[in-house]
KOLLO-683709 format. One line per 5 residues: number of its first residue (from 1); their letters; for each residue y, x, z of C-alpha. Coordinates in nm, 4 decimals. Layout:
<nodes>
NUM = A = Y,X,Z; ...
</nodes>
This chain:
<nodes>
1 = XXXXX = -4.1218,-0.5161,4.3692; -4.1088,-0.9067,4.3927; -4.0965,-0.8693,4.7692; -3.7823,-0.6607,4.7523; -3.5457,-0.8095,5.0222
6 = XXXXX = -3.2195,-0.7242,5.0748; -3.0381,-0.7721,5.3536; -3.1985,-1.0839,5.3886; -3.2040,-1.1794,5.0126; -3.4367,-1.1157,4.7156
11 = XXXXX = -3.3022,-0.9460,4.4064; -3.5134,-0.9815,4.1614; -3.4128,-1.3351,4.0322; -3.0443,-1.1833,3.9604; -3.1450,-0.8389,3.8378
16 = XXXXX = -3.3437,-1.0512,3.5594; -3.1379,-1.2990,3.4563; -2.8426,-0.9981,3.4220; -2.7489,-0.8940,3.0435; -2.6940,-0.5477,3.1382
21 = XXXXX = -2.9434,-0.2797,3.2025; -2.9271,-0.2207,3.6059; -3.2211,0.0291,3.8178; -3.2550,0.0017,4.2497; -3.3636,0.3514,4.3389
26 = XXXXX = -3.4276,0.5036,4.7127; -3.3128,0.8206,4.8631; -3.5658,1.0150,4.7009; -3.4500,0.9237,4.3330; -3.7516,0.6681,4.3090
31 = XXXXX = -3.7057,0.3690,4.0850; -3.8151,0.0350,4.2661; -3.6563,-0.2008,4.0728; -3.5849,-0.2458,3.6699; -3.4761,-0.5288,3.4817
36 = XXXXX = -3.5612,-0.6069,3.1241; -3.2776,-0.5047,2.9648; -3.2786,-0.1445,3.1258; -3.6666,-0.1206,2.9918; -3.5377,-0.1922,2.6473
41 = XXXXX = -3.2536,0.0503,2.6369; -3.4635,0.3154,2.7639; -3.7926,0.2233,2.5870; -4.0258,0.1635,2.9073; -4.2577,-0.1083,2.9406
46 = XXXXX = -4.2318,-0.2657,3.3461; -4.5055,-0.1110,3.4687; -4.4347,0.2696,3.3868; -4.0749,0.2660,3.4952; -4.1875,0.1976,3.8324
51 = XXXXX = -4.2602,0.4874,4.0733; -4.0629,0.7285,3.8346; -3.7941,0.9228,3.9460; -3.4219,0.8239,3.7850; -3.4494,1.1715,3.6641
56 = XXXXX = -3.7257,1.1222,3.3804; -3.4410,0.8634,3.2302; -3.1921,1.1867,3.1999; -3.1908,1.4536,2.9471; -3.3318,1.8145,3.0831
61 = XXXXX = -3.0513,2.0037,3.0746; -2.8196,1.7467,3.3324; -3.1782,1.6666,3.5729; -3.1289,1.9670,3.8263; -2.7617,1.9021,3.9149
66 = XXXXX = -2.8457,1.5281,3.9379; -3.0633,1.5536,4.2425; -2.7854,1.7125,4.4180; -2.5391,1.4693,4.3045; -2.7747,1.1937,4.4272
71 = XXXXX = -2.8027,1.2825,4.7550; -2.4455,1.3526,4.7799; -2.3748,1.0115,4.6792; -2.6427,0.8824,4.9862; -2.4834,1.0937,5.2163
76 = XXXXX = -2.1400,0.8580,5.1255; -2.2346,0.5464,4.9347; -1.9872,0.3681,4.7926; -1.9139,0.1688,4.4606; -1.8151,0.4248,4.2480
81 = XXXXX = -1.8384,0.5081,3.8461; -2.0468,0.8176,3.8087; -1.9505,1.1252,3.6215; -1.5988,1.1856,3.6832; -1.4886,1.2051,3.3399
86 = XXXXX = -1.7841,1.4422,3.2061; -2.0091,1.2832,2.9593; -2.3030,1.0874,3.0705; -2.6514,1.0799,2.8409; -2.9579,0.8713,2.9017
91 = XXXXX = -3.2759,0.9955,2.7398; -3.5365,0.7585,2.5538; -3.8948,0.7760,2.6124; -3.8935,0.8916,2.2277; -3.6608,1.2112,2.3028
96 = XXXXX = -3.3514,1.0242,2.1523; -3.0486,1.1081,2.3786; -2.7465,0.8614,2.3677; -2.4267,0.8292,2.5479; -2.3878,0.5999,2.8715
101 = XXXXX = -2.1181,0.5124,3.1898; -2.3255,0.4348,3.4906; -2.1173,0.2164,3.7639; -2.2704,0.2552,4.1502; -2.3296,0.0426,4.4351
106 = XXXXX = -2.5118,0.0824,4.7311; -2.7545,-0.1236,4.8964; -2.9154,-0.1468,5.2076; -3.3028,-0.3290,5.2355; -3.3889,-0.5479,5.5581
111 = XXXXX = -3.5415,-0.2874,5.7121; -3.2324,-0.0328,5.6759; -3.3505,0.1702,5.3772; -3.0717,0.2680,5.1871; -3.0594,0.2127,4.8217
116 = XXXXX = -2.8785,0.2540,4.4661; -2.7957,-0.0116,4.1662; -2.7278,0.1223,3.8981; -2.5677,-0.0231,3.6577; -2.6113,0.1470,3.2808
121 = XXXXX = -2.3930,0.0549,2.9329; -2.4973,0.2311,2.6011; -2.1483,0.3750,2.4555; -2.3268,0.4356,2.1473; -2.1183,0.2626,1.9244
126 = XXXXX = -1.7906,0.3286,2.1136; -1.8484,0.6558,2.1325; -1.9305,0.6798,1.7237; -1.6057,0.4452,1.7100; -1.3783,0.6419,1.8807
131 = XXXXX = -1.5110,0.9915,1.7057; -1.4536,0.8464,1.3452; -1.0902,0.7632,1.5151; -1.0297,1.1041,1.5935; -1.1646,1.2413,1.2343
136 = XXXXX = -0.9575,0.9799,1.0864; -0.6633,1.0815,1.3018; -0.7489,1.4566,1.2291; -0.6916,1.3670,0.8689; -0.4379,1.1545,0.8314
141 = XXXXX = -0.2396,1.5075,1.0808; -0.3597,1.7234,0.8381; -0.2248,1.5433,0.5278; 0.1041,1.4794,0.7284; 0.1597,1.8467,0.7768
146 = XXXXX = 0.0444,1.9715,0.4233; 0.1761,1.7163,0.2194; 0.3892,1.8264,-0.0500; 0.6693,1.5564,-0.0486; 0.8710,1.4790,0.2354
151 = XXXXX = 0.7255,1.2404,0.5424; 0.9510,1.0435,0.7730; 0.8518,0.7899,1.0470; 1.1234,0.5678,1.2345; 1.0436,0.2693,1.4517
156 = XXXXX = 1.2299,-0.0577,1.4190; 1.5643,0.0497,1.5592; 1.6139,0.3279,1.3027; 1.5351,0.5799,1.5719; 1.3639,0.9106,1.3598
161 = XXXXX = 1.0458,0.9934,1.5075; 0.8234,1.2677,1.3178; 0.9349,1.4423,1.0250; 0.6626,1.6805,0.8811; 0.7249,2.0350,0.7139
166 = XXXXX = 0.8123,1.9349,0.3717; 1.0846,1.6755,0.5378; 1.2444,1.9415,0.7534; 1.2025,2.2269,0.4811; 1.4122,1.9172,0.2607
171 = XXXXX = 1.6857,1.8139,0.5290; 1.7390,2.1230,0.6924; 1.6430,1.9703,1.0346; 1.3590,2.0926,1.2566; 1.1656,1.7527,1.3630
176 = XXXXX = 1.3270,1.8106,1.7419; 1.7237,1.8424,1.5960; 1.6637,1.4514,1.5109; 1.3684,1.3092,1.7166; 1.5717,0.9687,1.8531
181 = XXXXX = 1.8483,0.9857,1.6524; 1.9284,0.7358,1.3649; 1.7964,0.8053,1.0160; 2.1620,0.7125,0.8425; 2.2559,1.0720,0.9733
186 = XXXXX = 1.9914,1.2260,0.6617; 2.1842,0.9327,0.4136; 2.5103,1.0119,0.2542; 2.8215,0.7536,0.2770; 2.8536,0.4496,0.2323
191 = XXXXX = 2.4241,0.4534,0.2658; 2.4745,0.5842,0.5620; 2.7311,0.2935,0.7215; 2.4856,0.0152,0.5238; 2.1420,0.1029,0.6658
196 = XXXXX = 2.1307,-0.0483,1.0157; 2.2498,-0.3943,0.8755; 2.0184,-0.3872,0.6223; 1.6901,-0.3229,0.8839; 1.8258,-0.5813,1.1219
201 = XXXXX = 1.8663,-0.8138,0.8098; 1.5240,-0.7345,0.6764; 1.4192,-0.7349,1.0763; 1.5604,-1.1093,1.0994; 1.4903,-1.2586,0.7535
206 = XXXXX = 1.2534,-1.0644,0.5857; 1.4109,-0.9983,0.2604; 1.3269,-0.6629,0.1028; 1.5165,-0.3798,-0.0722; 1.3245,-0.0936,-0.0495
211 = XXXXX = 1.0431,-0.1377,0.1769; 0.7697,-0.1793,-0.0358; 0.8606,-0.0367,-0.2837; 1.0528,0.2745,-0.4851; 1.3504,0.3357,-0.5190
216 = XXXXX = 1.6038,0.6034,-0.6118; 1.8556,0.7156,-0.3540; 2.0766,0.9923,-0.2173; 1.9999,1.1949,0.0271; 2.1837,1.4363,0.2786
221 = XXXXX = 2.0980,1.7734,0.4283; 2.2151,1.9642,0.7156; 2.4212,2.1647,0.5333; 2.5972,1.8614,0.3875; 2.4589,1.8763,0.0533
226 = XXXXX = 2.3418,1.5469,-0.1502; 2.0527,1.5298,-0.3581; 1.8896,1.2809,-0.5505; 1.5604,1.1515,-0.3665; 1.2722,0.9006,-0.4815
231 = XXXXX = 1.2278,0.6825,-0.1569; 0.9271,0.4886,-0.1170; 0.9042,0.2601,0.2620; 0.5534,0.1146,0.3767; 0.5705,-0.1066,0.7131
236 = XXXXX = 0.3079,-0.0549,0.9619; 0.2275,-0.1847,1.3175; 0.0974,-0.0782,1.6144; -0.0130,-0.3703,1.8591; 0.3408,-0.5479,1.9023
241 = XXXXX = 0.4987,-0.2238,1.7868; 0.6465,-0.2170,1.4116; 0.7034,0.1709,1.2842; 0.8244,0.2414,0.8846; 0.6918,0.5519,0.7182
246 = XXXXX = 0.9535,0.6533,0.4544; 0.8063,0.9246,0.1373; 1.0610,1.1670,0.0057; 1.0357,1.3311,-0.3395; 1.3442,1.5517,-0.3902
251 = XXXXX = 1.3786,1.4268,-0.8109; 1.6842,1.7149,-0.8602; 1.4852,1.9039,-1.1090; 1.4007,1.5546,-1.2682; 1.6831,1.4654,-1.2992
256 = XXXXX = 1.8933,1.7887,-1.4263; 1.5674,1.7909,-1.6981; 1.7117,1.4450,-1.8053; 2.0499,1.5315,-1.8173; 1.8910,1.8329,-2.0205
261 = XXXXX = 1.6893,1.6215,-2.2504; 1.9772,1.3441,-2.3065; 2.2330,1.6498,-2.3854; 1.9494,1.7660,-2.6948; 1.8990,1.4306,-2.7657
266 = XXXXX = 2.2733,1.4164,-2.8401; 2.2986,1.6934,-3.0336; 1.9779,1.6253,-3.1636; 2.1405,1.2643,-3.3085; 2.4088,1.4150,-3.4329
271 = XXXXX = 2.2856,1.6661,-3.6643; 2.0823,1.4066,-3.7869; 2.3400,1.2118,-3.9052; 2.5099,1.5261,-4.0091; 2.2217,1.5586,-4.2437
276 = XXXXX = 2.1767,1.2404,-4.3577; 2.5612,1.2308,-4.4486; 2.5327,1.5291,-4.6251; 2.2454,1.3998,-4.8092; 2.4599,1.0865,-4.9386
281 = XXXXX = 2.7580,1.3472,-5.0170; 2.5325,1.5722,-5.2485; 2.3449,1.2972,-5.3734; 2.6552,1.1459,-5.4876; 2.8271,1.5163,-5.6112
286 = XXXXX = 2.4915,1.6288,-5.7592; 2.3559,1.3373,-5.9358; 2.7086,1.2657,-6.1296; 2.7139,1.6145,-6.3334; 2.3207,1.6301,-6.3543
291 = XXXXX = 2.3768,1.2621,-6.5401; 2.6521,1.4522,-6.7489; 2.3902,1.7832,-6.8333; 2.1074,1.5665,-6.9002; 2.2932,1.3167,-7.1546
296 = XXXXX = 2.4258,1.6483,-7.3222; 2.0928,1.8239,-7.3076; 1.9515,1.4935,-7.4864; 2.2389,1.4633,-7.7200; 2.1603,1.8785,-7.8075
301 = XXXXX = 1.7554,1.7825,-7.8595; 1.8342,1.4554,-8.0879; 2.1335,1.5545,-8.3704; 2.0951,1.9263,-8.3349; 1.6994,1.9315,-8.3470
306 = XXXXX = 1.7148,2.0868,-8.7309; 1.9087,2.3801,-8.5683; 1.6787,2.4974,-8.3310; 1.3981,2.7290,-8.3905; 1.0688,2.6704,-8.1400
311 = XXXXX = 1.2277,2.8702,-7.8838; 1.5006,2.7148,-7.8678; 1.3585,2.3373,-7.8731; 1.1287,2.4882,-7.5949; 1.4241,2.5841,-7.3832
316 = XXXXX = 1.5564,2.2330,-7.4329; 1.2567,2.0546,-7.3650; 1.2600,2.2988,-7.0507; 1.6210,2.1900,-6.9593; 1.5498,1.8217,-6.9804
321 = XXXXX = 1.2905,1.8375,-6.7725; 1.4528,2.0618,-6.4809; 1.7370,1.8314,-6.4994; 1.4925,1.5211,-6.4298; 1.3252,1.7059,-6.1690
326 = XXXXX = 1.6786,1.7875,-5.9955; 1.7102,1.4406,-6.0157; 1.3844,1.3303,-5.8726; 1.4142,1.5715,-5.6375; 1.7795,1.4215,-5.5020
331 = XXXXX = 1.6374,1.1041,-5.4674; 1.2996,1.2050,-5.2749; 1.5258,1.3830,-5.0699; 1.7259,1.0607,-4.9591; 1.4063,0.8570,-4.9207
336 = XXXXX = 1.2946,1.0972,-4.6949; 1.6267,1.0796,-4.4974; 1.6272,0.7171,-4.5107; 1.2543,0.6637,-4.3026; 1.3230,0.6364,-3.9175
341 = XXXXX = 1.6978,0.5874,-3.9533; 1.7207,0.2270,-4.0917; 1.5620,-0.0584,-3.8393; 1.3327,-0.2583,-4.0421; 1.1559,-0.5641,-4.0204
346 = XXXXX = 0.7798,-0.6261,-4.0275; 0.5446,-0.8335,-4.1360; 0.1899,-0.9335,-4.2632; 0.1316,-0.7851,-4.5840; -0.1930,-0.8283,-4.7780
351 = XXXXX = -0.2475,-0.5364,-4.9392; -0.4582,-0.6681,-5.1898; -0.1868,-0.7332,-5.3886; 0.0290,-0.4617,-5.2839; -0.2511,-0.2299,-5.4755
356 = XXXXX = -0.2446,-0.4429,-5.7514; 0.1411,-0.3623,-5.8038; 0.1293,0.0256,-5.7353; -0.1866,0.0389,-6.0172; 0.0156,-0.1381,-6.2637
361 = XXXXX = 0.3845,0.0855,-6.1688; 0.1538,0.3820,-6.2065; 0.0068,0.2872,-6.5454; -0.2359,0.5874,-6.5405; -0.3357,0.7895,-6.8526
366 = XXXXX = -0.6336,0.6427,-7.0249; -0.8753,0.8960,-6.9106; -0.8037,0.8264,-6.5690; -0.9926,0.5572,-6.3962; -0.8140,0.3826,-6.1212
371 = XXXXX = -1.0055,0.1784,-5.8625; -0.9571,-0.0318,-5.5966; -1.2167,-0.1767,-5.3196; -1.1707,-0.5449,-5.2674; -1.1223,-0.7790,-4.9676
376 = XXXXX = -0.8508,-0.5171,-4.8683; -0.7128,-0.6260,-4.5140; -0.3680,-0.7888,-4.4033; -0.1847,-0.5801,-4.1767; 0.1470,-0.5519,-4.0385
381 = XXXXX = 0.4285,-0.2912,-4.1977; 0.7486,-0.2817,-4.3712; 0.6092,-0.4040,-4.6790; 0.7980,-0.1397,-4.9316; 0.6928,0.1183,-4.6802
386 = XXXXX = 0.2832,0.0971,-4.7046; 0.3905,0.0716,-5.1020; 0.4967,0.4380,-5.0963; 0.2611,0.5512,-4.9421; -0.0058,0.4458,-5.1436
391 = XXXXX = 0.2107,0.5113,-5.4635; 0.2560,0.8860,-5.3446; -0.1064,0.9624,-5.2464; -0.2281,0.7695,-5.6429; 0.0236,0.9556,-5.8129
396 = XXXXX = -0.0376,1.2602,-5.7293; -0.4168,1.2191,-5.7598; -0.3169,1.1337,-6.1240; -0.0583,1.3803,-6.2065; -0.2590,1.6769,-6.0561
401 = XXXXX = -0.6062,1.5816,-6.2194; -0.8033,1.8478,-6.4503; -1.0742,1.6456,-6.5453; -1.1072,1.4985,-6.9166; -1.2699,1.1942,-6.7114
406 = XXXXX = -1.0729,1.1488,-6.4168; -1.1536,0.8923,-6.1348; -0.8889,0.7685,-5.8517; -1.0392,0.4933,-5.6200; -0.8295,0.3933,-5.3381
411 = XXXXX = -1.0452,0.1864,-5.0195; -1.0278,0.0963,-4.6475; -1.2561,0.1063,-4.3391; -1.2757,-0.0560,-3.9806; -1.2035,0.1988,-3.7309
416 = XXXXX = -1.2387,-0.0183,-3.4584; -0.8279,0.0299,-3.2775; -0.7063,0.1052,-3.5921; -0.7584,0.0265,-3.9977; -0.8681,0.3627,-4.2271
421 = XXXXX = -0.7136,0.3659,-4.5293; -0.8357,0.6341,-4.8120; -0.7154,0.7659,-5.2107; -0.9938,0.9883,-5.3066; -1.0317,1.1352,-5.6803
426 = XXXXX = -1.2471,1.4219,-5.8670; -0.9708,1.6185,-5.9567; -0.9266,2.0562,-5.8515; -0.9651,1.9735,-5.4970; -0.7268,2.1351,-5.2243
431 = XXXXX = -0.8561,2.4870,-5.0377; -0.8446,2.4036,-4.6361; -0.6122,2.6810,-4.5748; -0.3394,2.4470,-4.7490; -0.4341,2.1153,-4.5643
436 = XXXXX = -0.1154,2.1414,-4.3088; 0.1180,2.2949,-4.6147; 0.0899,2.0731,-4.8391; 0.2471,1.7544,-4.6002; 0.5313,2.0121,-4.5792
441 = XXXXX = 0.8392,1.9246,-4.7535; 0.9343,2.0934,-5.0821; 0.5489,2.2350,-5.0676; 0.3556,2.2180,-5.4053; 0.0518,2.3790,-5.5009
446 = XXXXX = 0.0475,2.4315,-5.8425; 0.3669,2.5946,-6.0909; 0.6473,2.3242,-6.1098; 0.6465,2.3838,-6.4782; 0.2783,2.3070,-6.4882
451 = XXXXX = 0.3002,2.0087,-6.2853; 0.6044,1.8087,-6.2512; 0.6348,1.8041,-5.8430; 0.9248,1.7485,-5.6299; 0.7160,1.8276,-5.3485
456 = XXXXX = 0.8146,1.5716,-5.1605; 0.5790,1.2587,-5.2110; 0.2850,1.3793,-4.9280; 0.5650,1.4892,-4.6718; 0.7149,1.1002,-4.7251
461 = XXXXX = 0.3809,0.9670,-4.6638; 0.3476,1.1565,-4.3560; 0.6816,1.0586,-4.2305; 0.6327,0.7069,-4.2803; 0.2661,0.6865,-4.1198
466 = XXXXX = 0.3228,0.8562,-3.8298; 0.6736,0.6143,-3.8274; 0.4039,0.3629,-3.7836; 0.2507,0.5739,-3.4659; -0.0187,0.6456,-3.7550
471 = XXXXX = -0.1761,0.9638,-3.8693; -0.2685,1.1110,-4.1617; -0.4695,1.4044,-4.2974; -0.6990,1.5466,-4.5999; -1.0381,1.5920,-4.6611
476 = XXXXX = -1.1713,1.8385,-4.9937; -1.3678,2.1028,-5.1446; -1.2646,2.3147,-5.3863; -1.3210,2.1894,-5.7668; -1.4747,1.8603,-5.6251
481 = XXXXX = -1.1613,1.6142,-5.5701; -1.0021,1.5472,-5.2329; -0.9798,1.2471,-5.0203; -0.6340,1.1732,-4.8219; -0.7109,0.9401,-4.5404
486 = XXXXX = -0.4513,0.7811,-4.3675; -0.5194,0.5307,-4.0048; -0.2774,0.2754,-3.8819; -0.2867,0.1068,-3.5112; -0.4416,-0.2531,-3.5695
491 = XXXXX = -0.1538,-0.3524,-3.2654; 0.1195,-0.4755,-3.3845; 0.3595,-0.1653,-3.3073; 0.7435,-0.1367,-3.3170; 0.7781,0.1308,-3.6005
496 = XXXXX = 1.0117,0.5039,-3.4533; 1.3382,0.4176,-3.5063; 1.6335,0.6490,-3.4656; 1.9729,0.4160,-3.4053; 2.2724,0.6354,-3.5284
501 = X = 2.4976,0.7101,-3.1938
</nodes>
């Protein structure tokens, strides 16, 4: 192999010293000549490769039509690539097939004896390249076509190149109608007369309206129609070519569901203030003859109480009592109106003392035992607000208990996101069918005459927790007591507020 001349010149010092794999074969297929890098790509020590055929290096299934092609190739050597477009494969003395192009030259020794280089690349990793290109292009078609909202490409004259189904389902246009034509013709005026100085502005300096980001805009079909459109633009290039892909949502539905929502929200607003005017009005027209019936009814009771048998002090007593709970009832009503509708101001309250001053207002029986857990927190509220709320849930653990000891604690927990607040007692306890009626307004459990109730007190508490983005909710069995919990966010949050239109 050293002694390899040809044509007057040994190859064997170039053929090593050469980074790619190259094989000298004769006629007959023989392999005289291999450099180092061919024996590594193949897997051959020296020795062996010499005296095989250039078959052995070739897969089965291609080695019969290769010794035609070879001799074909002696018959009229030339420098040539071999295959022809058809895939090449070289096979590894471990079995392992990979992809290769083989470039041809012939050769002719001293003597005359015709010869073959070969030179060999592994396309291994182009070939792996260039198939996860075509997967990835595969994809990327398939999403184009299927995607639900509308996809436009133009290149950097505005020119409209692909438009997939949902786009021409949108504009009316088949992708054909407008391949090449400007994309102002699917914008309605002025858009339409604006667009190309805005991409040769953005072109020349840069500055950004839409690309980039979203934006709502009109859009026009064929049929001359505009609709509303979300329009997002992403720039792309390809080598020194610039191409913008444009994303279409038609937003019409949105957008009459707004118009929808805005129109109830109206009306919404304005029976509100309907009602809370007509709360004011019948607090007012109620609350001036109740005042007149209740100072009579007392004035009946007190200098004509000789006068009156047992039934008839009972029907008094009966009378004054309706009329105060007509009363109360006027002014729950109006506190109830007032939560949501009036913007109020928060702040850090430590409800330490804010317990201390809804235990004394409440000034419970003596049988009743009212506790408090200390080292309460300091949160953030409407300080009257949190007040109520803790006044309604004591009071009515007080007024409804039917225990001759009774026992009201009111205490707190970390909940992590949010403080736990809790008024539990060991009165009748509350049946969990009742748990959602009794936040209800007007909704009492026990006989108004039994119980003095406006009904109103839990359904307040309710409105002005969840106000708060809070929530609140019961916990009881039967003849055991109940517990009301209630949970504010520990975030300071802007409280609901309803601003009269």
């Amino acid at each position: 192999m050293k002694n390899l001349v040809i044509e007057g010149q040994s190859l064997e010092w170039l053929l090593m010293s050469a980074t790619d794999a190259i094989v000298i074969i004769e006629r007959d297929g023989t392999i005289v000549l291999a450099n180092p890098p061919l024996e590594t790509l193949f897997g051959y020590a020296r020795d062996a490769l010499l005296g095989l055929t250039i078959e052995a290096l070739l897969p089965a299934r291609f080695k019969h039509a290769h010794g035609g092609q070879r001799l074909d190739y002696f018959s009229q050597p030339r420098a040539r690539s071999m295959g022809g477009g058809a895939a090449l494969f070289g096979l590894h003395k471990d079995g392992r097939e990979f992809p290769v192009e083989v470039s041809l030259s012939p050769l002719q020794t001293a003597q005359g004896l015709p010869l073959a280089m070969a030179t060999i690349h592994d396309v291994t990793s182009r070939k792996q390249a260039e198939a996860a290109l075509r997967e990835s292009e595969a994809r990327m078609r398939a999403v184009f076509e299927t995607a639900v909202d509308a996809i436009i490409t133009i290149d950097d004259h505005g020119r409209l190149e692909r438009l997939n189904a949902a786009a021409e389902h949108m504009f009316g246009y088949t992708e054909a109608e407008v391949a090449g034509k400007n994309v102002s013709m699917l914008m309605p005026a002025p858009h339409q007369g604006n667009h190309d100085a805005y991409l040769a502005r953005y072109l020349h300096t840069g500055e950004r309206k839409i690309i980039g980001a979203g934006r709502e805009v009109e859009g026009l079909r064929k049929d001359g129609t505009v609709f509303p459109m979300d329009l997002t633009v992403a720039e792309m290039r390809l080598g020194e070519r610039r191409m913008f892909t444009g994303m279409v949502r038609d937003i019409t539905a949105r957008k009459q569901a707004e118009q929808h929502t805005l129109g109830l929200l109206h009306e919404l607003t304005s029976a509100n203030e309907e009602l809370t005017s007509f709360a004011y009005v019948v607090s007012h027209d109620l609350k001036a003859p109740l005042r007149g019936i209740g100072s009579l009814a007392d004035w009946l009771s007190t200098d004509y109480a000789d006068q009156f048998n047992d039934e008839g002090k009972e029907h008094m007593r009966l009378l004054i009592q309706r009329v105060h709970r007509m009363s109360g009832l006027i002014d729950g009503i109006l506190q109830y109106s007032r939560v949501g509708r009036v913007k109020e101001a928060v702040s850090a309250v430590d409800l330490n003392r804010v317990l201390r001053d809804v235990v004394d207002l409440l000034a419970a029986p003596a049988h009743i035992a009212v506790t408090v857990q200390a080292d309460l927190p300091t949160i953030v509220i409407e300080p009257t607000r949190i007040e109520q709320v803790f006044h309604n849930l004591m009071s009515n653990a007080i007024k409804y208990m039917d225990k001759p000891q009774g026992s009201v604690h009111a205490g707190w927990a970390d909940g992590g996101r949010e403080w736990r607040f809790y008024v539990a007692d060991n009165g009748p306890g509350i049946e969990a069918r009742h748990f959602d009626k009794i936040f209800q307004l007007f909704q009492t459990l026990a006989p108004r005459d039994r119980v003095e109730s406006t009904g109103v007190g839990l359904a307040l508490a309710k409105k002005i927790v969840e106000m708060y983005h809070g929530r609140i909710w019961v916990e009881s069995i039967p003849g055991a007591g109940a517990t009301f919990w209630f949970a504010l966010p520990k975030t300071i949050q802007s409280p609901r507020f309803k601003a009269p239109q």
